[in-house]
C-alpha positions in Angstrom: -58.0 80.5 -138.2 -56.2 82.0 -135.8 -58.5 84.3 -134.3 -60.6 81.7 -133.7 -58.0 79.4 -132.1 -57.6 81.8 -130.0 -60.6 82.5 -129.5 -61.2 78.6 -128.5 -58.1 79.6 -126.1 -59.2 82.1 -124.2 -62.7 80.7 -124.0 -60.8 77.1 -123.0 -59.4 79.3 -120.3 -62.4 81.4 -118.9 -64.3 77.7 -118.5 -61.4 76.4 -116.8 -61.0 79.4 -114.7 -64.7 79.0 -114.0 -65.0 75.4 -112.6 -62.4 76.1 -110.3 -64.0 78.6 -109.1 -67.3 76.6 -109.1 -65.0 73.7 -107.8 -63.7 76.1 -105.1 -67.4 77.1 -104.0 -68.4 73.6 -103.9 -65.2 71.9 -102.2 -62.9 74.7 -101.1 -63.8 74.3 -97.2 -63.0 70.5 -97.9 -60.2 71.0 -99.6 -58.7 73.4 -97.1 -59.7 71.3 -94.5 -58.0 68.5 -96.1 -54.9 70.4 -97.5 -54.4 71.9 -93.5 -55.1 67.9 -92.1 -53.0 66.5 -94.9 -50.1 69.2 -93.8 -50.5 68.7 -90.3 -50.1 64.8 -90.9 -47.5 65.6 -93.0 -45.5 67.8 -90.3 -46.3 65.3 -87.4 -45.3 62.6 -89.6 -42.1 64.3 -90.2 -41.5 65.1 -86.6 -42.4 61.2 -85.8 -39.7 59.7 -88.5 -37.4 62.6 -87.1 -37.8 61.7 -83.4 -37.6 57.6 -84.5 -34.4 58.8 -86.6 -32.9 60.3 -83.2 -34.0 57.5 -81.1 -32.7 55.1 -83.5 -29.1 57.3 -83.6 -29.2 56.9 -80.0 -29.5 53.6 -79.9 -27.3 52.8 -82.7 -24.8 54.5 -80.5 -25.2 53.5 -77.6 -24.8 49.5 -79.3 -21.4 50.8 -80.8 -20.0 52.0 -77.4 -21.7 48.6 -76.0 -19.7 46.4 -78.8 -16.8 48.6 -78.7 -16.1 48.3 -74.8 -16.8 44.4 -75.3 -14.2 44.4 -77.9 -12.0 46.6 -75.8 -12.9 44.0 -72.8 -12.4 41.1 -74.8 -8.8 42.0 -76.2 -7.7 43.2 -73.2 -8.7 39.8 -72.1 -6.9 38.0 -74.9 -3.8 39.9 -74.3 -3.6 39.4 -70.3 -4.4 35.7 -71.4 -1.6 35.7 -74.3 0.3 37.0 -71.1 -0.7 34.8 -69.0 0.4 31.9 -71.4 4.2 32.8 -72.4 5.0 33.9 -69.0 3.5 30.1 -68.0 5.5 29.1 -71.4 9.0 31.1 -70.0 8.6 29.7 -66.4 8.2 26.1 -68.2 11.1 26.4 -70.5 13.4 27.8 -67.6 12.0 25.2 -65.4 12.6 22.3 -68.3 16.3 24.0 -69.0 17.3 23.7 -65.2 15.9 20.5 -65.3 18.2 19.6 -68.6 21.1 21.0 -66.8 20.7 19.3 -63.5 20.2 15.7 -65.4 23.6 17.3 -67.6 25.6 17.4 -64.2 24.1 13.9 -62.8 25.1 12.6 -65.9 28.7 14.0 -65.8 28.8 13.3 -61.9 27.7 9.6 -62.0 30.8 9.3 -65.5 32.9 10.8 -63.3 32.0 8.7 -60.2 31.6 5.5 -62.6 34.9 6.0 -63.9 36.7 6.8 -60.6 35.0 3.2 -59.7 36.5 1.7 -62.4 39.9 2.8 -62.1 39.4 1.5 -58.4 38.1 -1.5 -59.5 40.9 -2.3 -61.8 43.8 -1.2 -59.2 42.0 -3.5 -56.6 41.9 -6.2 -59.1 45.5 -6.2 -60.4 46.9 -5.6 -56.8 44.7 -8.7 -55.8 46.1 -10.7 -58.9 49.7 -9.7 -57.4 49.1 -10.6 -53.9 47.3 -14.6 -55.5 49.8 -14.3 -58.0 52.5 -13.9 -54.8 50.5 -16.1 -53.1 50.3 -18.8 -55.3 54.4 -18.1 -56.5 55.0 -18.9 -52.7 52.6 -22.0 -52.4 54.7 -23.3 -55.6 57.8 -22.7 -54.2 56.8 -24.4 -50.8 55.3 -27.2 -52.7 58.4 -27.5 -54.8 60.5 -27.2 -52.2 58.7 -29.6 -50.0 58.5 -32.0 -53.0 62.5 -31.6 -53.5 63.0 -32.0 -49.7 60.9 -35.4 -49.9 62.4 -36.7 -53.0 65.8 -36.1 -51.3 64.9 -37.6 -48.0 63.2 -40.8 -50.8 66.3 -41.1 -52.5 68.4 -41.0 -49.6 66.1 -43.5 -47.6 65.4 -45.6 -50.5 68.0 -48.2 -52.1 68.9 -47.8 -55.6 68.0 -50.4 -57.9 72.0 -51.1 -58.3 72.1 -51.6 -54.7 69.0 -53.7 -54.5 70.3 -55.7 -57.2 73.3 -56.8 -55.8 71.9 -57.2 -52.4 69.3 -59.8 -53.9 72.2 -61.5 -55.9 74.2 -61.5 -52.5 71.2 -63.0 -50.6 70.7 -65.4 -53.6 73.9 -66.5 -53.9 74.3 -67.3 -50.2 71.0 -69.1 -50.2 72.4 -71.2 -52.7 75.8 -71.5 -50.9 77.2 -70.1 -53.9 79.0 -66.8 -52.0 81.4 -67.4 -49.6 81.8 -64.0 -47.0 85.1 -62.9 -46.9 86.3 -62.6 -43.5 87.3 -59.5 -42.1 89.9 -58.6 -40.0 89.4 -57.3 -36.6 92.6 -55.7 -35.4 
């Protein structure tokens, strides 16, 4: 059974062998024809996806220098702009510390003056109570002296009751004929 299997085989073979060579004769222009078409496509397809590969590279690369020198641009704009800001943030604090320290010395100058005013105040006040106090120690004095000085000349001008009394009781008496006058001598 082997022979024959073999056989079958190399028969198998031969008739295979034969149709493409019957195949060939029939189609082999064709096929070339095809094949050669089918290889050029093939090449200028390759050369096509190459050349959109290298275009695309390009491209690709000139975007990334593109967004890379924005980026650049734009940090170097963020940083003169960060700049920008503290040194306008450092001129404002130096500019709100002189401010604080020229409001410090008003303050102290205006305690300083507003105490000196006081102390001024309070001499003027006491040497004007002194001089009304003087003043008015003075007026007493006058008053009280003037007042003494008229009670004086009033009790020196005036009678005493005592006096008055016995002056009515004299009159009285020598109204009524009651008092006879001594007589005086006149030598």
């Amino acid at each position: 059974m082997k022979a024959k299997e073999e056989i079958d085989v190399v028969a198998a073979k031969e008739t295979a062998d034969d149709v493409d060579k019957i195949r060939d004769i029939l189609f082999g222009v064709q096929v070339r024809d095809f094949e050669k078409k089918f290889a050029q496509l093939e090449e200028r397809f390759g050369k096509e996806v190459e050349s959109l590969r290298e275009e695309t590279r390009e491209k690709l690369d000139k975007l990334g220098e593109y967004v890379h020198k924005e980026v650049n641009s734009l940090t170097d704009k963020v940083y003169e702009e960060q700049d920008l800001r503290g040194d306008a943030i450092r001129k404002l604090t130096d500019v709100a510390q002189a401010t604080d320290r020229e409001l410090q010395q008003q303050i102290s100058n205006l305690d300083e003056k507003t105490a000196k005013n006081e102390t001024d105040l309070r001499s003027q006040l006491l040497g004007q109570s002194k001089t009304l106090s003087d003043n008015l120690q003075k007026k007493h004095d006058e008053i009280m002296s003037s007042f003494e000085k008229e009670a004086d000349e009033l009790r020196d001008e005036k009678a005493d009751r005592a006096a008055l009394a016995d002056l009515f009781t004299e009159m009285a008496m020598r109204l009524n004929g009651e008092l006879k006058i001594p007589e005086t001598n006149n030598e």
